[in-house]
mmCIF file of the N, C-alpha and C atoms, coordinates in Angstrom:
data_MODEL
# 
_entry.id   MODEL 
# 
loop_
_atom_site.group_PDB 
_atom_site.id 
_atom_site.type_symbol 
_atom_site.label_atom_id 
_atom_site.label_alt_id 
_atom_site.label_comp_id 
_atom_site.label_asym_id 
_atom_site.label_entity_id 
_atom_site.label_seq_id 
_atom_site.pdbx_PDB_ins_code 
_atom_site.Cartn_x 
_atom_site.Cartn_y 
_atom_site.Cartn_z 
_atom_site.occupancy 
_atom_site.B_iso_or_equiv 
_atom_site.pdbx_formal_charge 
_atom_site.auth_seq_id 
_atom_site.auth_comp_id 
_atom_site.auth_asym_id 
_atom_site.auth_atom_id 
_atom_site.pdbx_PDB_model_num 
ATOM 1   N N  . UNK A 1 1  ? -0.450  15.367 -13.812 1.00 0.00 ? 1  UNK A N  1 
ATOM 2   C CA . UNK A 1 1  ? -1.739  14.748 -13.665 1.00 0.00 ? 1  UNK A CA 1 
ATOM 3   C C  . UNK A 1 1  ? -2.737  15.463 -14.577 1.00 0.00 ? 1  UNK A C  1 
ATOM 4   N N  . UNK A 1 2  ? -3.393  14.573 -15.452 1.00 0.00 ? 2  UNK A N  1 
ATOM 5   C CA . UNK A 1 2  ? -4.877  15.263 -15.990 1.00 0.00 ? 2  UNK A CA 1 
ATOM 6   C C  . UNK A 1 2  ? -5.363  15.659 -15.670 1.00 0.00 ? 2  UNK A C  1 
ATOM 7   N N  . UNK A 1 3  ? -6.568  16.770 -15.993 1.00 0.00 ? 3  UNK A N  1 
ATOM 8   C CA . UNK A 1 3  ? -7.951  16.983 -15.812 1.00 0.00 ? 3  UNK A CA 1 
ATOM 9   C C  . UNK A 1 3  ? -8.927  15.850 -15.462 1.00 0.00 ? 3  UNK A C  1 
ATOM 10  N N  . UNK A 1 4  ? -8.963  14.701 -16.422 1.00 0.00 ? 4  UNK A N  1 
ATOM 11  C CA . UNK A 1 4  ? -9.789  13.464 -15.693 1.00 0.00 ? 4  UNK A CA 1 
ATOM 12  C C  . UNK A 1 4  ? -9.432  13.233 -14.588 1.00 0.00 ? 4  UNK A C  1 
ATOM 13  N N  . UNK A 1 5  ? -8.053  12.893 -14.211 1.00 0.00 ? 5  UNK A N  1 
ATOM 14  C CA . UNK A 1 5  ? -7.870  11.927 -13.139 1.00 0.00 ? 5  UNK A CA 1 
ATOM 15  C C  . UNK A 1 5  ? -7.792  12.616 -11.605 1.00 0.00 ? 5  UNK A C  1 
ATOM 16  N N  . UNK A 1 6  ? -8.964  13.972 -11.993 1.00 0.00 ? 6  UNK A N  1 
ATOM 17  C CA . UNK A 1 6  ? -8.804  14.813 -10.243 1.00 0.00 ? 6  UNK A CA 1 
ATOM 18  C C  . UNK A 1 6  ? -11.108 14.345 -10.563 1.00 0.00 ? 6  UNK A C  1 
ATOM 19  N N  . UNK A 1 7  ? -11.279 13.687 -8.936  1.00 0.00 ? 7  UNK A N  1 
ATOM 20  C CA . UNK A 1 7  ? -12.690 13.048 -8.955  1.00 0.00 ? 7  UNK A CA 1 
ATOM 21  C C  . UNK A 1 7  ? -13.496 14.327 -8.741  1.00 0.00 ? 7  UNK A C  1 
ATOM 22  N N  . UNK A 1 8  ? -13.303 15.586 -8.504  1.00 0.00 ? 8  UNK A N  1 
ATOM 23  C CA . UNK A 1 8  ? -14.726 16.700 -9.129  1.00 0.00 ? 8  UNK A CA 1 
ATOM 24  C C  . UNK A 1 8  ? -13.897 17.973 -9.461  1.00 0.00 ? 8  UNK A C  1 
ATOM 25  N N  . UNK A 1 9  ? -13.337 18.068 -10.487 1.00 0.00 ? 9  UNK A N  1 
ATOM 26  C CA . UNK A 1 9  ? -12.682 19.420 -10.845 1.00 0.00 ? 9  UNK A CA 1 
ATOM 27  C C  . UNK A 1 9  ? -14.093 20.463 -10.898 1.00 0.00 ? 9  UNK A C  1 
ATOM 28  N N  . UNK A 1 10 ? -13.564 21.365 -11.425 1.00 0.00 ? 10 UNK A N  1 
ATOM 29  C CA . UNK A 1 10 ? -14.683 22.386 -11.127 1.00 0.00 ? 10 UNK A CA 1 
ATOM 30  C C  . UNK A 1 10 ? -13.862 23.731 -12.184 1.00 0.00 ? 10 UNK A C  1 
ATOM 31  N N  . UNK A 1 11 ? -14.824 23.755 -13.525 1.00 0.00 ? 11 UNK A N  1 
ATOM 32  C CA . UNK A 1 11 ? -14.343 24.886 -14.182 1.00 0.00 ? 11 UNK A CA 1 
ATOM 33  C C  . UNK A 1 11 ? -14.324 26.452 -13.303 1.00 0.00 ? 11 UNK A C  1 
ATOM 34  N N  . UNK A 1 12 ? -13.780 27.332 -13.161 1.00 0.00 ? 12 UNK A N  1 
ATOM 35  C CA . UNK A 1 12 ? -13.836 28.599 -12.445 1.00 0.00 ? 12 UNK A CA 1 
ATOM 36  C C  . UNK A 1 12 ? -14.084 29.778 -13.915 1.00 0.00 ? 12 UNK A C  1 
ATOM 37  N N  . UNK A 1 13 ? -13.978 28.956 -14.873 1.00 0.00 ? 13 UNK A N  1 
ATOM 38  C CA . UNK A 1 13 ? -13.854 30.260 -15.736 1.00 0.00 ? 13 UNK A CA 1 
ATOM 39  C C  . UNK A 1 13 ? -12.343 30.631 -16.581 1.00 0.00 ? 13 UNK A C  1 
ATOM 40  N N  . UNK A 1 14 ? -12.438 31.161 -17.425 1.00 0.00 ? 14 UNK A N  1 
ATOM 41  C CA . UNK A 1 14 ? -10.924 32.006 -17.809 1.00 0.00 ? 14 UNK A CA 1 
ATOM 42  C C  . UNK A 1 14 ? -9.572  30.841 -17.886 1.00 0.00 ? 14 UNK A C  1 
ATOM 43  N N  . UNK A 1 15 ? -10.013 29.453 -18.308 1.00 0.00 ? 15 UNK A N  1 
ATOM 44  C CA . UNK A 1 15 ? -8.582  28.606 -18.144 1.00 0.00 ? 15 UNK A CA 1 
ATOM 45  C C  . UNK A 1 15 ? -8.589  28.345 -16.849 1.00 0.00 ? 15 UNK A C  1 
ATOM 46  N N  . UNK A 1 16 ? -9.216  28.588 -15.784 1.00 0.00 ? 16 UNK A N  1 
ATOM 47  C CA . UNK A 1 16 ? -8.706  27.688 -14.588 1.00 0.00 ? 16 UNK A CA 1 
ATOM 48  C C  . UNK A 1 16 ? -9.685  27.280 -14.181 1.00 0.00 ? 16 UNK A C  1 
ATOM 49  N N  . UNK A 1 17 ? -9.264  26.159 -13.530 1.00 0.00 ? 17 UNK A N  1 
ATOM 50  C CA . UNK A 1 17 ? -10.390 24.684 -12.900 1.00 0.00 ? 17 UNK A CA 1 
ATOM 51  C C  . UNK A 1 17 ? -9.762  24.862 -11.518 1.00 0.00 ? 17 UNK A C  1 
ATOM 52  N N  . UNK A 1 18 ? -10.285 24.026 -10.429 1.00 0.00 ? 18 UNK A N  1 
ATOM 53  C CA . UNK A 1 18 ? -10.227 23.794 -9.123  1.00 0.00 ? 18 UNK A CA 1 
ATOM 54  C C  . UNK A 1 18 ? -10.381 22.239 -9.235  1.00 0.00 ? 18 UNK A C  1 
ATOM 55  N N  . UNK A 1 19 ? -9.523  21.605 -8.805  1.00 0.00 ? 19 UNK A N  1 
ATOM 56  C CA . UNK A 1 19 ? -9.170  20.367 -9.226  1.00 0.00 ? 19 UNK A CA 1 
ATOM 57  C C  . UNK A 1 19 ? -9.386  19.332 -8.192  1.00 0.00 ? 19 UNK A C  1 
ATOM 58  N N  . UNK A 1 20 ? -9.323  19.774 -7.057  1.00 0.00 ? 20 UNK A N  1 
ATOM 59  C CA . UNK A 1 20 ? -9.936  18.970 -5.693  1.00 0.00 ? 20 UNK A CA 1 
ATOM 60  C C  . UNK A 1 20 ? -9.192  17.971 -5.289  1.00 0.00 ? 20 UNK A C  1 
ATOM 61  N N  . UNK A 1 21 ? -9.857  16.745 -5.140  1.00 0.00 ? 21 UNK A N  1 
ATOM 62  C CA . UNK A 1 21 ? -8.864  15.679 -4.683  1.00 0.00 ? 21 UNK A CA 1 
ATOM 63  C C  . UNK A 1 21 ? -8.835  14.556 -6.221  1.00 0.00 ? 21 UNK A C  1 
ATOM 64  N N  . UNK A 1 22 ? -7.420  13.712 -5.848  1.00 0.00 ? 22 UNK A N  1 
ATOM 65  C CA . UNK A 1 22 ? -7.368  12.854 -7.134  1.00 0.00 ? 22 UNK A CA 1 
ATOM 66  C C  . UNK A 1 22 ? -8.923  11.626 -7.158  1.00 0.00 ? 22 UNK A C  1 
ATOM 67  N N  . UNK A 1 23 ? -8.749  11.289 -8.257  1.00 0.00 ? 23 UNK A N  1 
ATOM 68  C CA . UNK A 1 23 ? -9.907  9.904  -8.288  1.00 0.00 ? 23 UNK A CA 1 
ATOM 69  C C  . UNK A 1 23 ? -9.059  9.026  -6.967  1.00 0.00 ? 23 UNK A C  1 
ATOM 70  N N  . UNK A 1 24 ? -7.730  8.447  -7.161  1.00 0.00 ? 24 UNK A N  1 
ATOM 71  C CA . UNK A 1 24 ? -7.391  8.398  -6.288  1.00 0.00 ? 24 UNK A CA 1 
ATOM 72  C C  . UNK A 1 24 ? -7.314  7.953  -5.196  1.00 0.00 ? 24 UNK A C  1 
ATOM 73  N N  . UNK A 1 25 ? -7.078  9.559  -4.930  1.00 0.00 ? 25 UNK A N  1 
ATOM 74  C CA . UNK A 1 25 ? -7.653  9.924  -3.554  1.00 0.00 ? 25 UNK A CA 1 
ATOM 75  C C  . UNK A 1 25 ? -9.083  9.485  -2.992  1.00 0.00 ? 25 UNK A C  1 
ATOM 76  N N  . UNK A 1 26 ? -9.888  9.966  -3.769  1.00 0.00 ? 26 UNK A N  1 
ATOM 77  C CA . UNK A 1 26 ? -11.334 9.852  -3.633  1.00 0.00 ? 26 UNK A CA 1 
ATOM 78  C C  . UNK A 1 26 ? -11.648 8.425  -3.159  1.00 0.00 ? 26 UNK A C  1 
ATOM 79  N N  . UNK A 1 27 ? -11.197 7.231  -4.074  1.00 0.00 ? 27 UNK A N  1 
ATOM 80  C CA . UNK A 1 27 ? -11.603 5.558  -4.186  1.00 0.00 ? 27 UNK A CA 1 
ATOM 81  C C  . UNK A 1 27 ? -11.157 5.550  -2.928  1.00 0.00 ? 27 UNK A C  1 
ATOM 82  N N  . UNK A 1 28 ? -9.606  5.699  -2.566  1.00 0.00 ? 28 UNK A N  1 
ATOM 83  C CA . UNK A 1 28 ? -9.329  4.949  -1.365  1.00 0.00 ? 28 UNK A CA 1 
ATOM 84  C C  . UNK A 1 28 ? -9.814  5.337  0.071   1.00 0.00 ? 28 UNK A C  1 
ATOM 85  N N  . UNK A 1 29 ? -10.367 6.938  -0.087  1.00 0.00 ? 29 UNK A N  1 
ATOM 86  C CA . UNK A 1 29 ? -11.322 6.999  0.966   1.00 0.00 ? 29 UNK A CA 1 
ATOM 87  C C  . UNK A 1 29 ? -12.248 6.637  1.384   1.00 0.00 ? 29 UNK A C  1 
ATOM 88  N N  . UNK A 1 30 ? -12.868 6.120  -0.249  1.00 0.00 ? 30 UNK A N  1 
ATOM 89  C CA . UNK A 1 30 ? -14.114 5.364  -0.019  1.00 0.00 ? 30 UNK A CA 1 
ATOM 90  C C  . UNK A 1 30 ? -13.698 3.659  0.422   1.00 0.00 ? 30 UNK A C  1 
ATOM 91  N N  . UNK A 1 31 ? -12.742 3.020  -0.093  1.00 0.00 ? 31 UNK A N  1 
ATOM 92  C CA . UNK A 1 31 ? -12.863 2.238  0.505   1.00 0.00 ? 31 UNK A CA 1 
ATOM 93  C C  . UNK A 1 31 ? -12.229 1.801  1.842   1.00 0.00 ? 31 UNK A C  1 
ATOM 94  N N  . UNK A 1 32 ? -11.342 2.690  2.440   1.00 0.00 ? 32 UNK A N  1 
ATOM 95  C CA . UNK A 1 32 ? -11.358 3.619  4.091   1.00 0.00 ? 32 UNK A CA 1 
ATOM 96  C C  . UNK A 1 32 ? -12.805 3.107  5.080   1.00 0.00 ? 32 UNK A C  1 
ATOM 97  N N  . UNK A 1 33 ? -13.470 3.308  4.122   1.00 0.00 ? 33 UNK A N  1 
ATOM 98  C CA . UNK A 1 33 ? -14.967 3.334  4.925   1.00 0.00 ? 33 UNK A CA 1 
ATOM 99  C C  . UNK A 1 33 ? -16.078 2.320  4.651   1.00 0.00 ? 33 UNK A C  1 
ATOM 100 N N  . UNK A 1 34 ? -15.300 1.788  3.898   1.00 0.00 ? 34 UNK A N  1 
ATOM 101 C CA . UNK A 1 34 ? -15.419 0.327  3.705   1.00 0.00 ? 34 UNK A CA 1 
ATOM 102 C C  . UNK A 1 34 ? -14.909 -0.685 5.112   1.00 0.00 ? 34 UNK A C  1 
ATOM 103 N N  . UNK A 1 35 ? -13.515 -0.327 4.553   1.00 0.00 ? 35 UNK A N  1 
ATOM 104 C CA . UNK A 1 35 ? -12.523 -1.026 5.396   1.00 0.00 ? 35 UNK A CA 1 
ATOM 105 C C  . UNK A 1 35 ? -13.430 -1.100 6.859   1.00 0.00 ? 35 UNK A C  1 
ATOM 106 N N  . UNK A 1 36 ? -13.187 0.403  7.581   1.00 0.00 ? 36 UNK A N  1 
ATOM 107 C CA . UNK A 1 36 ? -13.475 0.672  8.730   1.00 0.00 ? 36 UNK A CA 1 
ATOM 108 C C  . UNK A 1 36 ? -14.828 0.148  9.575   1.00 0.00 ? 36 UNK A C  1 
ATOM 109 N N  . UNK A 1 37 ? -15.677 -0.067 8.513   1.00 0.00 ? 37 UNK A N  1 
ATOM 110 C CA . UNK A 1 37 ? -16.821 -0.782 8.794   1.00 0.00 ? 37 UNK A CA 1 
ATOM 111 C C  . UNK A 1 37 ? -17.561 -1.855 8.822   1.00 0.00 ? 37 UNK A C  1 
ATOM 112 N N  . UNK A 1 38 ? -16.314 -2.406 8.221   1.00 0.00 ? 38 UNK A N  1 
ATOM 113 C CA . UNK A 1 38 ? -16.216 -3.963 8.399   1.00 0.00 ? 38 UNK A CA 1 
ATOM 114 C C  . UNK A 1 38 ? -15.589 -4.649 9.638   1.00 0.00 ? 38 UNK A C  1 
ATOM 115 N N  . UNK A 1 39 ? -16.505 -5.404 10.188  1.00 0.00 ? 39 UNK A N  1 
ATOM 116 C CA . UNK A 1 39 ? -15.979 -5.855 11.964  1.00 0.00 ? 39 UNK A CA 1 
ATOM 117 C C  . UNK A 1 39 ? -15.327 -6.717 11.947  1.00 0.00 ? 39 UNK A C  1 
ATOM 118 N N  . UNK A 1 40 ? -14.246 -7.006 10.572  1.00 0.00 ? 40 UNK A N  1 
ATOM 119 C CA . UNK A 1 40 ? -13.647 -7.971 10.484  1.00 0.00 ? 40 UNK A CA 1 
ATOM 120 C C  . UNK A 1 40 ? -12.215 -7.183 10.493  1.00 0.00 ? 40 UNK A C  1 
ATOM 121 N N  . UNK A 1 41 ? -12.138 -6.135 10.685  1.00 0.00 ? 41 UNK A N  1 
ATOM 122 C CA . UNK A 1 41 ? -11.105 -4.934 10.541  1.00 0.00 ? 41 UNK A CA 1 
ATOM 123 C C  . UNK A 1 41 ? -10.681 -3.870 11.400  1.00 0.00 ? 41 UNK A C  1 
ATOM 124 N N  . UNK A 1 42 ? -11.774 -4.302 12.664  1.00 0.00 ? 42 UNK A N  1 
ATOM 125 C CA . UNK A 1 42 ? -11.700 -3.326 13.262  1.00 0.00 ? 42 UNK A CA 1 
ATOM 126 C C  . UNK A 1 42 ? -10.730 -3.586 14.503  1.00 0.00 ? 42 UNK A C  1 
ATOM 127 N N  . UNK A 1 43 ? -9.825  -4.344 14.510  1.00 0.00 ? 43 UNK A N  1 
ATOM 128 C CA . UNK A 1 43 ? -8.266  -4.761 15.343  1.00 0.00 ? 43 UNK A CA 1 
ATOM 129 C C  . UNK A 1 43 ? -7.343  -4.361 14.226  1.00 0.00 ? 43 UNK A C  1 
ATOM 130 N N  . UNK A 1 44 ? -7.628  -4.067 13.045  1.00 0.00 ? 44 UNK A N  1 
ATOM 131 C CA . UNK A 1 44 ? -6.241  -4.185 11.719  1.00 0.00 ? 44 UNK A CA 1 
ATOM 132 C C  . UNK A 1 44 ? -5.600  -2.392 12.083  1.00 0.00 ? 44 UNK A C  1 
ATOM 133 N N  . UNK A 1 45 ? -4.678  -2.624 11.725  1.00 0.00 ? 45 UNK A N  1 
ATOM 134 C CA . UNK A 1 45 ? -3.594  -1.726 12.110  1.00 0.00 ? 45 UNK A CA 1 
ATOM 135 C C  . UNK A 1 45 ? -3.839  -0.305 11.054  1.00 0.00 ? 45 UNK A C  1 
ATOM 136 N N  . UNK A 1 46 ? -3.924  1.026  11.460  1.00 0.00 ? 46 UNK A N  1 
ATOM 137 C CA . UNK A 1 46 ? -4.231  1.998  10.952  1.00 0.00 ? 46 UNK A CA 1 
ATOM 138 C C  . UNK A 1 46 ? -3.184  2.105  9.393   1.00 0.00 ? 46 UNK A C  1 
ATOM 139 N N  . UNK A 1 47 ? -2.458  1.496  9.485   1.00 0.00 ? 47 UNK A N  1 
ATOM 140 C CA . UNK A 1 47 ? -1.382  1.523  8.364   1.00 0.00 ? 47 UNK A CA 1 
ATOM 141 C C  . UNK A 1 47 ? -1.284  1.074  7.330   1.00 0.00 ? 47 UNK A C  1 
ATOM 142 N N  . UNK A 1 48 ? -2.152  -0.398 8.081   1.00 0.00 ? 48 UNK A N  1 
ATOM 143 C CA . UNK A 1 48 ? -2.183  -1.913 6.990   1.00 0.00 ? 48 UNK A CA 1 
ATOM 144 C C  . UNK A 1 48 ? -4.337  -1.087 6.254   1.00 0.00 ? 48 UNK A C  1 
ATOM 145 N N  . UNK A 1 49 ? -4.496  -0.368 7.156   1.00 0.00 ? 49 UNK A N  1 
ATOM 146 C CA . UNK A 1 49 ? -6.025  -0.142 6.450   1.00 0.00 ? 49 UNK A CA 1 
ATOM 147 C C  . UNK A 1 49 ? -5.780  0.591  5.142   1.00 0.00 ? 49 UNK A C  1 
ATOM 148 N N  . UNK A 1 50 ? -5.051  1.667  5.399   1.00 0.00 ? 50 UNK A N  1 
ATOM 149 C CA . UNK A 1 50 ? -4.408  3.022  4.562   1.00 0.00 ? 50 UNK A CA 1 
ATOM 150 C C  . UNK A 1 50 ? -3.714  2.353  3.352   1.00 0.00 ? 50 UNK A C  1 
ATOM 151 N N  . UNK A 1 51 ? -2.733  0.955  3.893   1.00 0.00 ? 51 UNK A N  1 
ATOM 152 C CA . UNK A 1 51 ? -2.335  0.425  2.045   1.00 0.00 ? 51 UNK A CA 1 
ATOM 153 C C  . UNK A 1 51 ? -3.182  -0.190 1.581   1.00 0.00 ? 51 UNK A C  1 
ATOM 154 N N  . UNK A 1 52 ? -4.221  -1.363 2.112   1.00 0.00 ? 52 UNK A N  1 
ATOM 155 C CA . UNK A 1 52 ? -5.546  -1.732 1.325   1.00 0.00 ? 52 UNK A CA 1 
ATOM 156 C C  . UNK A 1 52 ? -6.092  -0.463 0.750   1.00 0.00 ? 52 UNK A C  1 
ATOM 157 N N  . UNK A 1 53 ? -6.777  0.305  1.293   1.00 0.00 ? 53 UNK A N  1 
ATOM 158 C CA . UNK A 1 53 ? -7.241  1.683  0.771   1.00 0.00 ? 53 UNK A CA 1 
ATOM 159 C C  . UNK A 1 53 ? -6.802  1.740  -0.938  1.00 0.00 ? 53 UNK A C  1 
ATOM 160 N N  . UNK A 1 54 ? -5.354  1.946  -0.853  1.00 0.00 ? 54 UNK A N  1 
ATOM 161 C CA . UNK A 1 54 ? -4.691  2.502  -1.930  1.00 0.00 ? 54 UNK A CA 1 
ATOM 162 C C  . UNK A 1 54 ? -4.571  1.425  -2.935  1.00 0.00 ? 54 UNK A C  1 
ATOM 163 N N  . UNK A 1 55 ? -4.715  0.219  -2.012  1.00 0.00 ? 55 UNK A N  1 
ATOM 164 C CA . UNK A 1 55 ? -4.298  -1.008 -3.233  1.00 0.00 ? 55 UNK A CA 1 
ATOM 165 C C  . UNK A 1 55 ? -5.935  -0.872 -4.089  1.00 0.00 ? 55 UNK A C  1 
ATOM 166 N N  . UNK A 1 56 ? -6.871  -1.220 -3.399  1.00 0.00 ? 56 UNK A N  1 
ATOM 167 C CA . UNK A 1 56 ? -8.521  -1.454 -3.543  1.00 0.00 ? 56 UNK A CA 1 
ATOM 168 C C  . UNK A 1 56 ? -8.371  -0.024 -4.802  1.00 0.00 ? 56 UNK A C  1 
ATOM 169 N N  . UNK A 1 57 ? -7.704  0.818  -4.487  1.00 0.00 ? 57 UNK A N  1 
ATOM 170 C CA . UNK A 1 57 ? -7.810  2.337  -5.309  1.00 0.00 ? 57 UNK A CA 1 
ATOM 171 C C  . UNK A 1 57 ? -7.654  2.103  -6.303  1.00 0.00 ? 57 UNK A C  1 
ATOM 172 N N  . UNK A 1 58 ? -6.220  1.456  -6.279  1.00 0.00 ? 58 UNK A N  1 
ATOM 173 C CA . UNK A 1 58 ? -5.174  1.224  -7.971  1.00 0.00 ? 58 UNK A CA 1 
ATOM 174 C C  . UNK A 1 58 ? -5.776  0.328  -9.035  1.00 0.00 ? 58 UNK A C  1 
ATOM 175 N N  . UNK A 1 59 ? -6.454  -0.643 -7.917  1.00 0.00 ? 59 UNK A N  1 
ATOM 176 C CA . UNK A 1 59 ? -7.030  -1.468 -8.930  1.00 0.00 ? 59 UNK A CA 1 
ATOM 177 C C  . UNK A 1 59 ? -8.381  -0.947 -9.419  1.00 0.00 ? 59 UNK A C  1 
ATOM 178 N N  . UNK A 1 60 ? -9.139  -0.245 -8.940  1.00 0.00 ? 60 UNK A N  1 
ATOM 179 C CA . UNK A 1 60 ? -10.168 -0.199 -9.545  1.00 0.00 ? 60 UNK A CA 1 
ATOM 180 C C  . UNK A 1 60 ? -9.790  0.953  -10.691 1.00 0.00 ? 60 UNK A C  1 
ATOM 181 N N  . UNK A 1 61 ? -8.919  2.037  -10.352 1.00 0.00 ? 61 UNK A N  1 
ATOM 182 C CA . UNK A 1 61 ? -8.373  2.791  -11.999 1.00 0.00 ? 61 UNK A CA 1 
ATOM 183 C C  . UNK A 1 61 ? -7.786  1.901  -12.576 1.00 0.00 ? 61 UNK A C  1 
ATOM 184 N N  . UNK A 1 62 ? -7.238  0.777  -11.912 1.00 0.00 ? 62 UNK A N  1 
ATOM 185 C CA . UNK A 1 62 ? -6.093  -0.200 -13.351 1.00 0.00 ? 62 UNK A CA 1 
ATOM 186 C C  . UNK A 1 62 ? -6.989  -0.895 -14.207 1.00 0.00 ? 62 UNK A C  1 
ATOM 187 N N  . UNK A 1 63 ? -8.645  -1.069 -13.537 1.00 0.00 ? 63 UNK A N  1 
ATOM 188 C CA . UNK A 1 63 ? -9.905  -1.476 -14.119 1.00 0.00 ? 63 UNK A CA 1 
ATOM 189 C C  . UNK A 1 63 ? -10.378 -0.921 -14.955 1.00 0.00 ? 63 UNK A C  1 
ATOM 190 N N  . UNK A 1 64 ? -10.671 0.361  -14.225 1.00 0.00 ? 64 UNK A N  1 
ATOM 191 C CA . UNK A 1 64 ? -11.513 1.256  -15.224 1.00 0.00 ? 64 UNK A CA 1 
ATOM 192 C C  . UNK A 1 64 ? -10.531 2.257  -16.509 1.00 0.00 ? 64 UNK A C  1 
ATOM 193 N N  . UNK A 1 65 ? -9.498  1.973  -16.514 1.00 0.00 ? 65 UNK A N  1 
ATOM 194 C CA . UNK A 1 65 ? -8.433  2.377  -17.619 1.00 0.00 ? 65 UNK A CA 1 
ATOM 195 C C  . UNK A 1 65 ? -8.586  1.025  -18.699 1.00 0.00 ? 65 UNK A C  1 
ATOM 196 N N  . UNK A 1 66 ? -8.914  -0.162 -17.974 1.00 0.00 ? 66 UNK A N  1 
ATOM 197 C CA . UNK A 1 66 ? -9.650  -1.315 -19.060 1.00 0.00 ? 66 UNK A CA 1 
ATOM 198 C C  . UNK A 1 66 ? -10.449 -0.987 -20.195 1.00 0.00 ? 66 UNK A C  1 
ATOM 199 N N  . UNK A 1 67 ? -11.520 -0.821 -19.177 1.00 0.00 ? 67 UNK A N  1 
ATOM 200 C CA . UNK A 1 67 ? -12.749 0.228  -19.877 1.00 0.00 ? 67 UNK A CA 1 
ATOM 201 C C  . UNK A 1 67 ? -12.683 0.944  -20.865 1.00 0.00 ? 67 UNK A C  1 
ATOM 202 N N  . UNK A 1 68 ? -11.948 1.736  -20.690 1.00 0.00 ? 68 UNK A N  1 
ATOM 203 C CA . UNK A 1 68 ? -11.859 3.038  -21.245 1.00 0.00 ? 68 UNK A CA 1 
ATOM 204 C C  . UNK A 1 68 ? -10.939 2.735  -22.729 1.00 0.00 ? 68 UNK A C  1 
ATOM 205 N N  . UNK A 1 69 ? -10.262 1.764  -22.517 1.00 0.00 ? 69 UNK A N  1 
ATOM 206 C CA . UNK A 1 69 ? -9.542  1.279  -23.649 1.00 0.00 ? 69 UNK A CA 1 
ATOM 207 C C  . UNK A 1 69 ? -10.320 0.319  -24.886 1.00 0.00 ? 69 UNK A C  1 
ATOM 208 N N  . UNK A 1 70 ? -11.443 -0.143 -24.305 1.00 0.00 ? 70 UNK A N  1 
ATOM 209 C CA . UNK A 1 70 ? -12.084 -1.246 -25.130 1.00 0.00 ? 70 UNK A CA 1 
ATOM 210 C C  . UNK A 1 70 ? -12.797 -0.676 -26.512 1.00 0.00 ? 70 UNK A C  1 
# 
């Protein structure tokens, strides 16, 4: 995994960074809390929330790797 693709690395100095959680990681938590707060979701199964999460994730890097290419 890159340096970009961790959502707040953190130089320490001397060659090493602190790398935190992936982008990722990061999107699908956010949209976790999306999910969760939508009252249209709130019977949906802790499992089926967690793969939206990750799907909502992939696509928005499979997006923003668009971007980044143009």
């Amino acid at each position: 995994m890159e340096h970009k693709d961790y959502a707040y690395p953190v130089s320490m100095g001397h060659g090493f960074t602190q790398k935190g959680i992936t982008k990722r990681e990061y999107f699908a938590a956010m949209a976790m809390q999306g999910l969760c707060a939508n009252t249209d979701f709130t019977n949906a199964n802790s499992v089926r929330i967690s793969e939206l999460s990750y799907e909502l994730s992939d696509a928005m890097i499979a997006e923003s790797e668009k971007e980044t290419t143009k």
